[in-house]
DRENGUTI-475268 format. One line per field, with one value per residue (C-alpha): residue number from 1; x, z, y. Coordinates in Angstrom, 2 decimals, padded with zeros to 5 digits. Layout:
BEGIN
seq	[NUM;...];
xx	[X;...];
zz	[Z;...];
yy	[Y;...];
***
This chain:
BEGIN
seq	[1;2;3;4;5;6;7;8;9;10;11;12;13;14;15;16;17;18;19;20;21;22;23;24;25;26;27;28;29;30;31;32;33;34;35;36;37;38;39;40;41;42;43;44;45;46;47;48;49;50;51;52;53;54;55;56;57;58;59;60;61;62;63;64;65;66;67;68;69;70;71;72;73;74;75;76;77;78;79;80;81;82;83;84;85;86;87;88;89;90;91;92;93;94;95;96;97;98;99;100;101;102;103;104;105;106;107;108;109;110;111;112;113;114;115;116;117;118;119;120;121;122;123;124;125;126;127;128;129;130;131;132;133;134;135;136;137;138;139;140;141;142;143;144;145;146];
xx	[012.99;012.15;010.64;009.24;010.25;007.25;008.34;010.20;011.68;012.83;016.98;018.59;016.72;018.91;017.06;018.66;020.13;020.43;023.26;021.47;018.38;019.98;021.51;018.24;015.87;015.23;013.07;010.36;009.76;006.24;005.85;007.66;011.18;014.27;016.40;019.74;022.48;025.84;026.36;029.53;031.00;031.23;027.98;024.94;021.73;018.53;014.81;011.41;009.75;006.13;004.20;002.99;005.11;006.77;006.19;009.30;008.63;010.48;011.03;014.56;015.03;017.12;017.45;016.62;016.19;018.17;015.43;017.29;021.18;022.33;020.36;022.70;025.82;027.89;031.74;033.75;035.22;032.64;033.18;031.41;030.94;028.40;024.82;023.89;021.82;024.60;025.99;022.07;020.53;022.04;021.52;025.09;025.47;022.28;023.55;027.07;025.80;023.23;025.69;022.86;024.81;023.99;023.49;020.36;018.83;015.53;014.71;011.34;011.28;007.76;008.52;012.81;014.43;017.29;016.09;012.75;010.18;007.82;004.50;005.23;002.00;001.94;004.51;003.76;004.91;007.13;009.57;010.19;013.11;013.33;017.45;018.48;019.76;023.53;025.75;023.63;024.13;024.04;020.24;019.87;016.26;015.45;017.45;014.76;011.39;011.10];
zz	[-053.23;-050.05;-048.20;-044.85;-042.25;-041.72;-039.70;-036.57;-036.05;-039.55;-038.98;-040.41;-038.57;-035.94;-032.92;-032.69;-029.24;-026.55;-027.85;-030.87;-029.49;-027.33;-030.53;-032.59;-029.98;-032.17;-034.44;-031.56;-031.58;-033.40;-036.95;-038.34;-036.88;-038.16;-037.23;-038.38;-038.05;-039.48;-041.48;-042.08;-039.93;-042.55;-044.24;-042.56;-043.48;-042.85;-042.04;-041.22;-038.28;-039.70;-037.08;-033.55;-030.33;-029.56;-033.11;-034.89;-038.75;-040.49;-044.20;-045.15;-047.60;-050.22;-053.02;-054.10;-056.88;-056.53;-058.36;-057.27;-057.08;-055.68;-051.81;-052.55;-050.41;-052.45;-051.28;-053.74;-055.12;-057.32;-060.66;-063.21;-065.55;-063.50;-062.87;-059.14;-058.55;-058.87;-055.75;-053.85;-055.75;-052.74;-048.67;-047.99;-051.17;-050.46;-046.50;-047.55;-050.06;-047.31;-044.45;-042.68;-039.58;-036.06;-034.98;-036.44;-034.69;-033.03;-034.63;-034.88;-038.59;-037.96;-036.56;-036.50;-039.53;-039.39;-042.58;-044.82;-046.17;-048.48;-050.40;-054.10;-056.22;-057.08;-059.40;-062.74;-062.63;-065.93;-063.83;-061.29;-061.63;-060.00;-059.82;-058.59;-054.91;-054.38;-051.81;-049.73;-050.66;-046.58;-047.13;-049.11;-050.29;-048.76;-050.79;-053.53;-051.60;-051.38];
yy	[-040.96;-042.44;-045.74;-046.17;-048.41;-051.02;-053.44;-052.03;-056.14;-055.74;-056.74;-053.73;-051.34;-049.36;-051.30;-054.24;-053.87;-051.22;-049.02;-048.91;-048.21;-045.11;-044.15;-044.33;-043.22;-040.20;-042.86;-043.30;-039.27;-038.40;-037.75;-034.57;-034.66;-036.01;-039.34;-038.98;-042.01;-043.09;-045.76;-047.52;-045.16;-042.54;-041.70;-039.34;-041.24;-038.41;-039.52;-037.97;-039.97;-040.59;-042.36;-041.22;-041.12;-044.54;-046.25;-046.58;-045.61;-043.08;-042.20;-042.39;-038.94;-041.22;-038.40;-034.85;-032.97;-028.88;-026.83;-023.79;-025.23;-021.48;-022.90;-025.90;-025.52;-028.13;-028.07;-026.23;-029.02;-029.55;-030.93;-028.11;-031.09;-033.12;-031.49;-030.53;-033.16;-035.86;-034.41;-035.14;-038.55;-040.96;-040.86;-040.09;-037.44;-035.70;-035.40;-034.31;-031.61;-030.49;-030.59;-033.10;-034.60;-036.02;-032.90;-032.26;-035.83;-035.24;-031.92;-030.91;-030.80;-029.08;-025.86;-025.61;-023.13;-025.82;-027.33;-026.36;-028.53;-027.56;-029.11;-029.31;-030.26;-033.92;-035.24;-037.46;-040.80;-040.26;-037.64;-040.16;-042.22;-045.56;-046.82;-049.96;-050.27;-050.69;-051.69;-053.67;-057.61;-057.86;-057.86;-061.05;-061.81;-058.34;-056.56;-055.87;-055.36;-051.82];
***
């Protein structure tokens, strides 16, 4: 699940002033590399910049689906009653399970064996799953329009 960042004025985008633009300077790179922040001060949140040098638009990874859980290195205090994916279908889960932290900001998604993208063929419309967004009544009327 994912949803790109359209309006670079938009107010929770991480450019608001010049610590946060230091911090999020990984968001101007080119498309293919990955803008990792915090948010409230305790969850990893991972993008994929998709625009061309300078433009600020990424595609926050919000979910994933394990097809293969044994290349998912979830903590060993995993509850064997809840499927893998529970522990990768939110920003801060899937970064947690994937051990995603600041330290991969600004990688070259494109050519780095940090982390591995792949094309899959297109998926039907009935396997995708579309969940209500929580935790963010800070957004107001916004909250809703992705």
């Amino acid at each position: 699940m994912t949803y790109r960042i359209l309006d670079p004025n938009f107010f929770t985008i991480n450019t608001v002033n010049l610590a946060q633009k230091l911090l999020a300077a990984a968001l101007y790179n080119r498309g293919g590399c990955a803008y990792v922040y915090l948010i409230y001060g305790m969850y990893y949140c991972f993008n994929i910049t998709s625009s061309l040098k300078g433009d600020p638009q990424a595609v926050l990874i919000r979910a994933v689906e394990p097809l293969d859980h044994h290349t998912i290195p979830v903590s060993s205090q995993r509850d064997p009653k809840k499927k893998y994916h529970y522990y990768t279908n939110g920003p801060g889960k899937l970064c947690r399970a994937l051990k995603i932290d600041i330290s991969l900001n600004h990688t070259d998604l494109t050519t780095s064996n940090l982390i591995y993208l792949e094309d899959q063929p297109e998926i039907s419309q009935a396997k995708i799953i579309a969940t209500k967004r929580v935790n963010i009544d800070y957004a107001g009327d916004d909250k809703d329009r992705l």
